[in-house]
C-alpha positions in Angstrom: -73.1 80.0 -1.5 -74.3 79.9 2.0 -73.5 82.6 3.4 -74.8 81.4 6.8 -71.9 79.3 7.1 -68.6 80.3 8.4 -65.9 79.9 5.7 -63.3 79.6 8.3 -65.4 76.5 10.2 -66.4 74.8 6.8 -65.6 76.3 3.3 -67.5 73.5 1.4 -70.6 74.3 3.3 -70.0 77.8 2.8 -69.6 77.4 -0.8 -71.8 74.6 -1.5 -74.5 74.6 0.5 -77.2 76.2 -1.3 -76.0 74.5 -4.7 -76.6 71.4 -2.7 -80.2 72.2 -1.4 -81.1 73.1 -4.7 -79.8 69.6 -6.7 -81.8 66.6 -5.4 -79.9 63.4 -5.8 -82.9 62.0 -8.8 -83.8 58.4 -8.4 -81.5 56.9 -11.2 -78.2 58.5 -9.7 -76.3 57.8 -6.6 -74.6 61.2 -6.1 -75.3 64.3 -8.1 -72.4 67.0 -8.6 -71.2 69.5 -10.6 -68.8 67.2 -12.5 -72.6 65.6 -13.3 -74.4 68.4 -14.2 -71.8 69.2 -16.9 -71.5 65.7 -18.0 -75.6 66.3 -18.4 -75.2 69.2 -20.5 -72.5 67.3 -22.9 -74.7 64.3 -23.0 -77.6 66.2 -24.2 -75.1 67.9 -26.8 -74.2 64.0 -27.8 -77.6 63.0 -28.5 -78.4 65.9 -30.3 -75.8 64.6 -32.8 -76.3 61.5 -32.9 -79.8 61.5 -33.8 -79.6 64.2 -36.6 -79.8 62.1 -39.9 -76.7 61.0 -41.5 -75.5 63.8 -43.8 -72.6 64.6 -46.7 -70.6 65.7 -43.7 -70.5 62.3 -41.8 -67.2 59.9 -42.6 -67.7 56.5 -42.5 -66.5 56.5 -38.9 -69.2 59.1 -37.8 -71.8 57.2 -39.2 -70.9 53.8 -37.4 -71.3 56.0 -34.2 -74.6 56.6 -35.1 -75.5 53.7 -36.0 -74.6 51.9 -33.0 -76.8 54.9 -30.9 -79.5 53.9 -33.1 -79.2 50.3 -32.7 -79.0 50.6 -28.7 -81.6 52.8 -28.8 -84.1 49.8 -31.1 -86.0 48.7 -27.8 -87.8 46.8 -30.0 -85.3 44.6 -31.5 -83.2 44.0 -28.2 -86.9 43.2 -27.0 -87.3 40.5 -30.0 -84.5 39.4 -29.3 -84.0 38.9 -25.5 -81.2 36.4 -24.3 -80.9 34.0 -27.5 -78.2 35.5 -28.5 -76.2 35.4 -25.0 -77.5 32.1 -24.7 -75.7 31.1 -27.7 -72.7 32.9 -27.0 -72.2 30.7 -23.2 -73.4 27.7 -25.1 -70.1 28.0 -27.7 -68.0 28.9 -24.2 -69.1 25.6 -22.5 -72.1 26.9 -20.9 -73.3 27.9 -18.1 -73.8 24.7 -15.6 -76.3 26.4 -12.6 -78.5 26.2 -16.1 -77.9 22.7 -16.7 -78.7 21.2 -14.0 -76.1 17.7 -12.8 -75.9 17.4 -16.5 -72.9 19.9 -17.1 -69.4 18.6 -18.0 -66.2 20.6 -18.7 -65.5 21.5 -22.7 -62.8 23.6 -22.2 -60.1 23.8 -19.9 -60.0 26.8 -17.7 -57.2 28.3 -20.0 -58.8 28.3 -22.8 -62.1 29.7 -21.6 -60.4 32.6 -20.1 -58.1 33.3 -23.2 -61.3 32.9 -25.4 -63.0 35.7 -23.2 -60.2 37.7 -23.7 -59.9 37.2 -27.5 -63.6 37.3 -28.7 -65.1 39.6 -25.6 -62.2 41.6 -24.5 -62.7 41.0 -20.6 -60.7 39.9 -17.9 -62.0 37.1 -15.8 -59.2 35.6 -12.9 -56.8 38.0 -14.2 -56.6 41.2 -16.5 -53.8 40.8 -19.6 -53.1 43.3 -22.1 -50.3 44.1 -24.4 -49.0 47.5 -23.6 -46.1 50.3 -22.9 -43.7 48.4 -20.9 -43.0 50.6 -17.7 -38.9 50.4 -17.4 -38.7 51.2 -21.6 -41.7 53.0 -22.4 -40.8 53.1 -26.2 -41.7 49.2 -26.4 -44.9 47.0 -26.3 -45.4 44.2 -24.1 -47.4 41.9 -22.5 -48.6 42.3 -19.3 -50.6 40.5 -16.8 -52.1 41.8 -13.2 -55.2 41.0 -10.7 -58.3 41.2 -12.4 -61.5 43.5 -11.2 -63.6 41.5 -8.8 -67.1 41.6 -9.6 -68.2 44.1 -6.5 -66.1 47.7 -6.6 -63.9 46.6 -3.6 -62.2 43.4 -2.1 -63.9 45.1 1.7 -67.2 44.0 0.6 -66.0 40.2 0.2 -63.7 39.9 3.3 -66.3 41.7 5.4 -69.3 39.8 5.5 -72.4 42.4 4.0 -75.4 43.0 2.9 -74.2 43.8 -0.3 -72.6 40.1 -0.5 -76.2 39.0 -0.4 -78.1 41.1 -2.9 -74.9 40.2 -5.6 -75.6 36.3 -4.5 -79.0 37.1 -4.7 -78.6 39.1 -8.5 -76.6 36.4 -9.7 -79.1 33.5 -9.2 -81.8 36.0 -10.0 -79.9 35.7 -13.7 -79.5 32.2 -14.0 -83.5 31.5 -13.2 -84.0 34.3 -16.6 -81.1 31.7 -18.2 -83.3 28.1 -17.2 -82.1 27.8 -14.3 -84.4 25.0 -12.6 -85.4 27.5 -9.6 -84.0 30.1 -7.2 -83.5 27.6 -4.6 -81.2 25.8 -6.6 -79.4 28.3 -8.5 -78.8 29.8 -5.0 -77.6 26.6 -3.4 -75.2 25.8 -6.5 -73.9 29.6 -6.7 -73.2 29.8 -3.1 -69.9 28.1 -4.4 -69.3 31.2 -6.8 -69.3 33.8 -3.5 -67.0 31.2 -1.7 -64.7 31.0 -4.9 -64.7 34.8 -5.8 -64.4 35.5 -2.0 -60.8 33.4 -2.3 -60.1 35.6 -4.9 -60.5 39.2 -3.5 -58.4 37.5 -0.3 -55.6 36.5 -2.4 -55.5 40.4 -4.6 -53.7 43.3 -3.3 -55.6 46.3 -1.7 -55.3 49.3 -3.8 -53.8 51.0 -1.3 -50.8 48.7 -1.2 -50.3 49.0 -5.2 -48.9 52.4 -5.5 -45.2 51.7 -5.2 -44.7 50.1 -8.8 -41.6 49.7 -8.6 -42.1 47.4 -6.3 -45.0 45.1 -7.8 -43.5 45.0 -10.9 -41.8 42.1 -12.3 -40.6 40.9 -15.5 -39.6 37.3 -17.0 -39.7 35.2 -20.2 -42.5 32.8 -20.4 -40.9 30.0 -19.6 -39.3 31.4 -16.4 -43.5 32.1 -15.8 -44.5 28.7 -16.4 -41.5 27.7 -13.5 -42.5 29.9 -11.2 -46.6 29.3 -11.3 -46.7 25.5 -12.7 -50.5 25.1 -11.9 -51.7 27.2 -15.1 -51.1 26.6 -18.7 -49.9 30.0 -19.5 -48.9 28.8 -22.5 -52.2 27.8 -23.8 -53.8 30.9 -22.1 -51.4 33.2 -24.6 -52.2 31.0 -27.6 -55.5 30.9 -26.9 -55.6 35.0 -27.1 -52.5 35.5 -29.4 -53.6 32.6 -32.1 -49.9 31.4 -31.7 -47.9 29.7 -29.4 -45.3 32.2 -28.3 -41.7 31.8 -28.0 -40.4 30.4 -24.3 -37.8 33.9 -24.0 -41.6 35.9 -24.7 -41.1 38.6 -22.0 -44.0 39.1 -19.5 -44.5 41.8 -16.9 -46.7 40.7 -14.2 -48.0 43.8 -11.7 -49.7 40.9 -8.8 -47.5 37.9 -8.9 -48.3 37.0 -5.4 -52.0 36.8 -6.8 -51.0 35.4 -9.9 -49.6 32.2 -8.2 -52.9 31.9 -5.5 -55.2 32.7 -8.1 -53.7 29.5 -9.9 -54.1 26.8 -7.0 -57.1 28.4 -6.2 -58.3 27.4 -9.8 -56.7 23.9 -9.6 -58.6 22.8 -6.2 -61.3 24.6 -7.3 -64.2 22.1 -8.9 -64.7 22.9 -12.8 -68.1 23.5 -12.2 -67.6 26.7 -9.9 -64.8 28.1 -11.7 -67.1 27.9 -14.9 -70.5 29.0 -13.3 -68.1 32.3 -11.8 -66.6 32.9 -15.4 -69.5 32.9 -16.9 -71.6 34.8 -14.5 -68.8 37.4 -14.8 -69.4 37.6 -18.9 -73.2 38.0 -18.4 -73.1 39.8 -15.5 -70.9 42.5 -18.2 -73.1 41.2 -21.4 -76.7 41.8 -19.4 -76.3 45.5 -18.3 -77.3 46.4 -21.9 -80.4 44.8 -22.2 -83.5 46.0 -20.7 -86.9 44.9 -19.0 -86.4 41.5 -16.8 -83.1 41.9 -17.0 -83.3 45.4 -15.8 -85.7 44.5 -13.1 -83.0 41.4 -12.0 -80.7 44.1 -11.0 -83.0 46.8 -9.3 -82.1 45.4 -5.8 -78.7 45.0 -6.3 -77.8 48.3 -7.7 -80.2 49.9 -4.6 -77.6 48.1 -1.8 -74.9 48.8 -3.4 -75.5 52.4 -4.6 -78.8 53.4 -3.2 -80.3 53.6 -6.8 -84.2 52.6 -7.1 -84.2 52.8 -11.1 -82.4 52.9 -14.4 -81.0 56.1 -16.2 -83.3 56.9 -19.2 -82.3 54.6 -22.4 -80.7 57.7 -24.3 -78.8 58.4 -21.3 -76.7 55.2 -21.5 -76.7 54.6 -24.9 -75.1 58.6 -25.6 -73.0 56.9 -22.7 -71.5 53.5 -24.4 -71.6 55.2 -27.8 -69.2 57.7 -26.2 -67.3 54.9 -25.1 -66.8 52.8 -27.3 -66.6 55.0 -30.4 -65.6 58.1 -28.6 -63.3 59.6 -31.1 -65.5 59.4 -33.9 -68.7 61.0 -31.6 -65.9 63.8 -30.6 -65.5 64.9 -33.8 -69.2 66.1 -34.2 -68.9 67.3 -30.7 -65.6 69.7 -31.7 -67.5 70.8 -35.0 -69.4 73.4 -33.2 -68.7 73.1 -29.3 -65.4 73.6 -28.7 -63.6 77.5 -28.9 -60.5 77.4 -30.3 -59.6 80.2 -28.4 -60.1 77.6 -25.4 -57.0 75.4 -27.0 -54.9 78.8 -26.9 -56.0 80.3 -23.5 -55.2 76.5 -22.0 -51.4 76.4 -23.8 -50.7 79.7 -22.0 -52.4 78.5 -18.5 -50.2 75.3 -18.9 -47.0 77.6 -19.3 -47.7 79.3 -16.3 -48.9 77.1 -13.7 -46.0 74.9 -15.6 -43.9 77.7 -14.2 -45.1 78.0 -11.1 -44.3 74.4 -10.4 -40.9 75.4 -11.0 -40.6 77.9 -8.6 -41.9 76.0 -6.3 -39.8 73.4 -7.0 -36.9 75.9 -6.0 -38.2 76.8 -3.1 -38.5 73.0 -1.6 -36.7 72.8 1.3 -36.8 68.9 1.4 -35.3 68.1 -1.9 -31.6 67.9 -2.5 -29.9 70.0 -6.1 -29.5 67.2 -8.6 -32.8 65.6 -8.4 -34.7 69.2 -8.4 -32.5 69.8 -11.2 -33.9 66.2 -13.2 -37.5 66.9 -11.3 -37.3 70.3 -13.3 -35.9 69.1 -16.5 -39.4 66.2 -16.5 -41.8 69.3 -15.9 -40.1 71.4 -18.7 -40.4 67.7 -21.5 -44.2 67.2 -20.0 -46.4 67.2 -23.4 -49.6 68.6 -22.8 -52.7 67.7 -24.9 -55.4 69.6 -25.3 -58.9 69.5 -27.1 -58.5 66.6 -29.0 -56.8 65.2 -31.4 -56.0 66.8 -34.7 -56.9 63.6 -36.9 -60.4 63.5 -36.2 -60.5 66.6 -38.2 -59.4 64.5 -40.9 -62.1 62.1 -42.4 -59.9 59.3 -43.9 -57.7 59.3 -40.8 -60.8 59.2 -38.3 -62.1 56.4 -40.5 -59.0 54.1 -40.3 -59.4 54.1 -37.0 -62.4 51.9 -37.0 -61.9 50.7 -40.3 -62.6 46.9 -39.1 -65.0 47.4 -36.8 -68.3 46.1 -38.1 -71.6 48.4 -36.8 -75.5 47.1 -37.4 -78.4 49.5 -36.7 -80.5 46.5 -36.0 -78.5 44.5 -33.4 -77.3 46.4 -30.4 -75.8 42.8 -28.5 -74.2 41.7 -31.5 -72.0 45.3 -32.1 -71.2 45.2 -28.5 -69.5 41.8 -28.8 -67.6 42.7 -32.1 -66.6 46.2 -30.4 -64.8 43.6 -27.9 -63.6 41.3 -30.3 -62.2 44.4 -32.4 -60.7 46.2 -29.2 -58.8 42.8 -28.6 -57.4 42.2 -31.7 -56.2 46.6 -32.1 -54.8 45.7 -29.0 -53.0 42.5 -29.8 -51.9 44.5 -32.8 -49.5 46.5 -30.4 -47.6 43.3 -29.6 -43.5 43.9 -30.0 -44.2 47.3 -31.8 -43.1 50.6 -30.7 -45.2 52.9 -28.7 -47.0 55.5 -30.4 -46.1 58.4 -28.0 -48.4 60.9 -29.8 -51.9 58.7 -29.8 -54.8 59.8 -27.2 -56.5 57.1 -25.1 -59.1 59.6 -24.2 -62.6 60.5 -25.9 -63.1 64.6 -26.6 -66.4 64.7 -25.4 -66.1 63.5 -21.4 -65.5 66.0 -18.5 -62.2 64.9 -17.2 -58.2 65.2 -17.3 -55.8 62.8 -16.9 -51.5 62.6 -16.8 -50.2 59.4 -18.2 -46.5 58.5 -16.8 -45.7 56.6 -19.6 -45.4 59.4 -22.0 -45.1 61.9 -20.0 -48.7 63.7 -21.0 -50.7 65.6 -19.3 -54.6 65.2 -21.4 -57.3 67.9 -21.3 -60.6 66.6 -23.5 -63.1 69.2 -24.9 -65.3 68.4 -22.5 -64.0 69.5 -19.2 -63.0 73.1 -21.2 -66.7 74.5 -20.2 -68.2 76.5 -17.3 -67.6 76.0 -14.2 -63.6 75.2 -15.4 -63.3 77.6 -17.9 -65.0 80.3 -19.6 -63.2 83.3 -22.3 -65.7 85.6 -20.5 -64.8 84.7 -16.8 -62.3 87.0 -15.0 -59.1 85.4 -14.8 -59.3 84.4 -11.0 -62.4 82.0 -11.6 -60.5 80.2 -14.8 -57.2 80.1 -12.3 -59.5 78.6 -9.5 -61.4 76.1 -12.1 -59.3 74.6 -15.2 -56.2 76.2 -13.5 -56.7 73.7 -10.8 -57.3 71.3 -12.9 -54.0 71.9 -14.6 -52.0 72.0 -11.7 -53.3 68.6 -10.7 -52.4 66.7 -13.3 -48.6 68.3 -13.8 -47.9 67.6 -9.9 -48.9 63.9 -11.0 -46.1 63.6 -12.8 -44.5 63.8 -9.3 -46.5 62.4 -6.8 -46.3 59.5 -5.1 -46.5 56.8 -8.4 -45.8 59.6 -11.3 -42.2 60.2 -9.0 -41.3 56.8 -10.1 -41.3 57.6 -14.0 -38.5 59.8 -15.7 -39.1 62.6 -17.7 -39.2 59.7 -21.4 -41.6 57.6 -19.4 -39.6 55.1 -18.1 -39.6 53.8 -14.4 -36.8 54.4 -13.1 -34.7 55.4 -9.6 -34.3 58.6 -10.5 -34.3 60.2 -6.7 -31.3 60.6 -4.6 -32.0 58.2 -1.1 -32.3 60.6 1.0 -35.1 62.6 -1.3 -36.7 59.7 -1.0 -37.4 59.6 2.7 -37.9 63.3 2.8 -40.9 62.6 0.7 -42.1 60.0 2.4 -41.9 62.2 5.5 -43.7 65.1 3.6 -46.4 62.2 2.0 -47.6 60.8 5.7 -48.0 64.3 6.8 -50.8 64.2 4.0 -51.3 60.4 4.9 -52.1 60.8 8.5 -54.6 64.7 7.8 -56.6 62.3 5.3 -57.0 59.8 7.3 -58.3 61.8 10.4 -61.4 62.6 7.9 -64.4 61.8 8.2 -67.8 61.4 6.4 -71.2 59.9 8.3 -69.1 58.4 10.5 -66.8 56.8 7.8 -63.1 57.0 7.7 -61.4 58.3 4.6 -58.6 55.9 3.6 -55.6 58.3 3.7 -53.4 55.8 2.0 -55.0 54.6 -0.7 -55.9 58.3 -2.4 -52.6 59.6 -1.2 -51.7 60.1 -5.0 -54.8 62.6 -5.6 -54.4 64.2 -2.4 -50.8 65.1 -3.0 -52.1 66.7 -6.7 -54.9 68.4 -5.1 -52.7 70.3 -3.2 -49.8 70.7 -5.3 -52.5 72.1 -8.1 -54.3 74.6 -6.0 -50.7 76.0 -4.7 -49.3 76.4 -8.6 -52.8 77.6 -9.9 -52.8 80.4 -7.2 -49.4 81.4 -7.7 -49.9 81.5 -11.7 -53.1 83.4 -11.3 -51.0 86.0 -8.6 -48.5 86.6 -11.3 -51.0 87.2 -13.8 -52.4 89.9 -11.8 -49.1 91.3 -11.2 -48.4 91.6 -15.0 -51.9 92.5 -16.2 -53.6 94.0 -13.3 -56.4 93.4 -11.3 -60.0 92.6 -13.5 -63.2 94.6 -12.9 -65.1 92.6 -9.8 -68.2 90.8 -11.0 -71.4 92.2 -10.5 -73.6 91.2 -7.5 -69.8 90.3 -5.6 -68.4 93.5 -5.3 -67.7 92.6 -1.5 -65.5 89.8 -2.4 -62.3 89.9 -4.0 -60.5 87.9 -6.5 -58.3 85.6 -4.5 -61.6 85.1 -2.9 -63.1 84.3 -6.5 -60.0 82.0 -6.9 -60.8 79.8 -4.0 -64.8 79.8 -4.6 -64.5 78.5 -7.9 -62.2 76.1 -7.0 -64.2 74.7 -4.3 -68.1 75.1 -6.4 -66.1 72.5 -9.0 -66.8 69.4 -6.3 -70.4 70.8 -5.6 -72.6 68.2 -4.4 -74.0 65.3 -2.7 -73.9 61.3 -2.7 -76.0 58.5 -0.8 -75.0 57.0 1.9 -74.7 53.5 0.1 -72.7 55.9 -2.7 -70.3 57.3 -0.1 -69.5 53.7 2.0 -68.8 52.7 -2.2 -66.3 55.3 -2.7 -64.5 55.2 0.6 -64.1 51.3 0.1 -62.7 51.1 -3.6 -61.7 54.9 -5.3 -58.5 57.1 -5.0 -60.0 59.7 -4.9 -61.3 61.6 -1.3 -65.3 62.3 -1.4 -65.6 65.6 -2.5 -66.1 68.4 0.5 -62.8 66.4 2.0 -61.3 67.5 -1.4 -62.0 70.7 -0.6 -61.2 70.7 3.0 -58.2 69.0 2.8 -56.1 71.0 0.5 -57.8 74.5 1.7 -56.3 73.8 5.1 -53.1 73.5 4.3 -53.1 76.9 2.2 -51.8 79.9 4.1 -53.1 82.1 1.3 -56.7 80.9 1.3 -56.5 81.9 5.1 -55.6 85.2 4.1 -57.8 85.6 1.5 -60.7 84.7 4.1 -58.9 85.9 7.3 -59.3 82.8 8.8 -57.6 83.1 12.3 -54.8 80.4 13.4 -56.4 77.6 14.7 -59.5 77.4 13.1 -60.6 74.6 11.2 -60.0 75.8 8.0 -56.1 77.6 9.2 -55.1 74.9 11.4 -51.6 75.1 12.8 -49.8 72.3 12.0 -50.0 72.0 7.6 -49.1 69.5 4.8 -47.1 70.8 2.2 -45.3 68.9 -0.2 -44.9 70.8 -4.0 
């Protein structure tokens, strides 16, 4: 704490500020945080275990995660190596033409190239498909197609003319020179074209901040009503290329960026076959390179500093605990749960869920903006919300664990070569899914990572092993700091299930108009309240983009409002805990509110910050602090904040 600070002017200062003096953002990082520091800690656990020798207790799934930590961490092999085998790998895609000088011609058409990326690499390149849960019956697979990731975090860096446009342009024919290119002159001159084409691109996507209604991007149609609609690609080639078989013209497709879809298309066609190759294949090396080390390291030093402020690379061990984790997370969580997780954790975290759960509910009574039957239905999702917790129970289980990389192939000796058959095996599990059902009760996240998640689809709200440690949770903190920390935490991820994309799902998953009309413009009164406060933020001068991380915001505050509430009616049925020593000043709903705002402890560069503003959902941490603070009466209360100050301002957001 600083306890200079006033925690009526500033609470993040107040509770932050010394925790911030004391953690120096290190060289490698661009931000340091709490959310870090624990992710530290659990990484250290991680290498720990993957370097003991393999034992009689290691399944045949354990060991390939081992394997591939060794194998990443064989500088001397990847050194031996270098870029033959990459080089062979864009030879067999048609190469790489800002490395062949004039003498380039096309191989494959662009269809095919993208559909073999897809197949044999498992990356998106022009567009992102995958075979999935379809949104309006969540109990079927199907295959979908939206806007792919551009190649810098955030379509503002390409529309607005930066700095950062030049150090990628700059990276990019940095790479080609390491790949033959004939000199940097030339590789610049040729990839110019690239920027242009990829600069089209990110003109022709959607902001993220225009994506949230998803009701209204989606839309479904058979193939052959797809091929109508957007003549200028061969989507039927582009499926066969990734499914192995032509598929049936009544194939149903859900696209989430048609309008991209079709520009991304004539952008292709007009586009010359040599740029559109040169940008694919930068985009597949540009992935490919970021595991290999020395020149190819040094190649990106100056881009990663523009972009994030970052002078050098983590330590080795640090990314290769990093990609084990996620690639073969589940089998790496399994030695994590052996001997770091409480099981009492599990239990205390069912009965938190029950009561911030009921909470919710109350609240939910008490809305004044929400008409009978849809609190009714809105009540009825909360109550069928599955929550998961830990992990799951088959990694306990050594032959289960096991078929679930059963034919993925791991080499201790070649770290490049198990990242491209992780993609090729990713891509063919997920073809797999293709007109099955959805299996409602499989994870999609690793044990071992600090983080939550609710997933409309099923209904789930996820807590990993990870994020169940100090500062979030502890059996031997007082119940106002576990309320304040995982409690949060908790509340967050249930009031996504209501926000403003989780709204759109019903309580099996399914998107669907479940609101009465009128509900439905009460909330999107109640929503630009929060909007309009988020957007009057800001950070160095930057200005928080109130509509794109609406959906966070609204959890933020719907989560610290339930969390405080359960914790109140704890206290009311248990009584108040013994004050911790050293604190005997302060009192628990002061704890409460201290915990919860020491969670987003920390500090980003200014390169880091201008990042975050421009491409996450999420507001920068002390506004994620600020914002939902403000609107709590109690916290004012609790820190007698007068009306009108900046942290008790008159006018509030409240929506759950």
């Amino acid at each position: 704490m600083d306890v200079t600070a006033d925690p009526c002017d500033n609470f993040f200062q107040f509770a932050c500020g010394n925790w911030n003096k004391k953690h120096m953002i290190p060289e490698d990082r661009a931000s340091i945080s709490t959310f870090e520091v624990l992710s530290d800690q659990i990484q250290i656990t991680l290498k720990g275990l993957l370097e003991e020798p393999v034992g009689n207790s290691d399944s045949e799934a354990t060991k390939k995660a081992k394997d591939f930590y060794i194998s990443c961490m064989n500088l001397s092999a990847i050194r031996e190596q270098g870029a033959v085998p990459l080089q062979k790998l864009i030879n067999n895609l048609g190469g790489w033409p800002v490395t062949q000088g004039f003498n380039w011609s096309p191989e494959l058409s662009v269809e095919e190239l993208i559909g073999r990326i897809r197949a044999e690499l498992n990356m998106g390149v022009l567009l992102e498909l995958w075979v999935g849960p379809d949104d309006k019956n969540s109990s079927v697979n199907i295959i979908q197609v939206d806007q792919m990731q551009l190649g810098l975090p955030s379509r503002d860096y390409f529309l607005n003319a930066s700095r950062e446009i030049h150090a990628y342009h700059m990276y990019m024919s940095e790479l080609a020179v390491l790949f033959n290119a004939t000199n940097i002159t030339f590789a610049m001159e040729d990839l110019k074209k690239v920027i242009e084409f990829e600069t089209s691109l990110a003109n022709a996507s959607l902001p993220e901040a225009d994506r949230h209604d998803t009701s209204a991007i989606y839309k479904k149609q058979t193939l052959s009503s797809l091929e109508r609609d957007i003549p200028e690609f061969n989507w039927k080639l582009y499926f066969k290329t990734f499914v192995k078989t032509e598929l049936p013209s009544d194939e149903p497709i859900v696209s989430y960026a048609f309008p991209y879809l079709r520009d991304m298309a004539l952008i292709v066609k007009t586009a010359e076959p040599r740029t559109v190759q040169n940008y694919v294949i930068w985009r597949v090396l540009m992935e490919l390179t970021s595991h290999l080390i020395d020149k190819f390291q040094e190649t990106k030093i100056e881009f990663r500093q523009v972009l994030m402020g970052v002078t050098s690379e983590r330590e080795r061990w640090h990314q290769c605990v990093e990609w084990t984790n996620k690639k073969v997370g589940m089998a790496l969580g399994a030695l994590f749960i052996r001997e770091n997780f409480e099981p009492m954790a599990k239990e205390t975290a069912q009965e938190m869920i029950s009561n911030i759960r009921q909470a919710f509910i109350e609240l939910l009574d008490e809305n004044h903006w929400m008409d009978g039957p849809t609190r009714k239905v809105a009540r009825h999702k909360a109550l069928k919300m599955n929550e998961r917790i830990g992990y799951p129970e088959f990694i306990t289980r050594s032959d289960e664990l096991n078929k679930e990389y059963l034919n993925l192939t791991i080499s201790q000796t070649d770290f490049l070569e198990n990242i491209v058959n992780f993609g090729k095996w990713k891509a063919t599990q997920n073809l797999g899914k293709l007109r099955k059902p959805v299996n409602k009760d499989k994870w999609s996240m690793e044990p071992a990572v600090v983080n939550a998640f609710y997933d409309p689809n099923k209904n789930d709200i996820v807590f990993p092993a990870g994020i169940l440690q100090p500062l979030f949770y502890s059996q031997y903190f007082p119940k106002s700091l576990n309320y304040g920390g995982i409690g949060v935490v908790i509340g967050h991820e249930i009031t996504h299930g209501f926000d403003d994309k989780g709204r759109q799902f019903d309580s099996e998953g399914n998107l669907k108009e479940w609101w009465d009309n009128s509900t439905i413009a009460s909330f999107r009164q109640q929503t630009q309240c929060i909007i309009d406060q988020y957007t009057s933020y800001t950070l160095n001068g930057l200005r928080i983009n109130g509509k794109m991380t609406q959906g966070e915001n609204i959890a933020d505050n719907g989560g610290l409002k339930q969390a405080y509430r359960a914790f109140k009616k704890w206290e009311r049925d248990h009584g108040t805990e013994p004050l911790l020593p050293g604190l005997e000043m302060m009192t628990h709903d002061q704890y409460f509110y201290l915990n919860f705002a020491q969670i987003w402890c920390g500090s980003m560069r200014p390169e880091d910050l201008l990042n975050k503003i421009r491409s996450a959902v999420h507001s920068p941490a002390p506004i994620r602090v600020l914002g939902p603070l403000s609107n709590s009466e109690e916290f004012a209360k609790a820190y007698s904040c007068p009306i009108g100050s900046t942290m008790n301002p008159r006018e509030k957001c409240s929506i759950w």
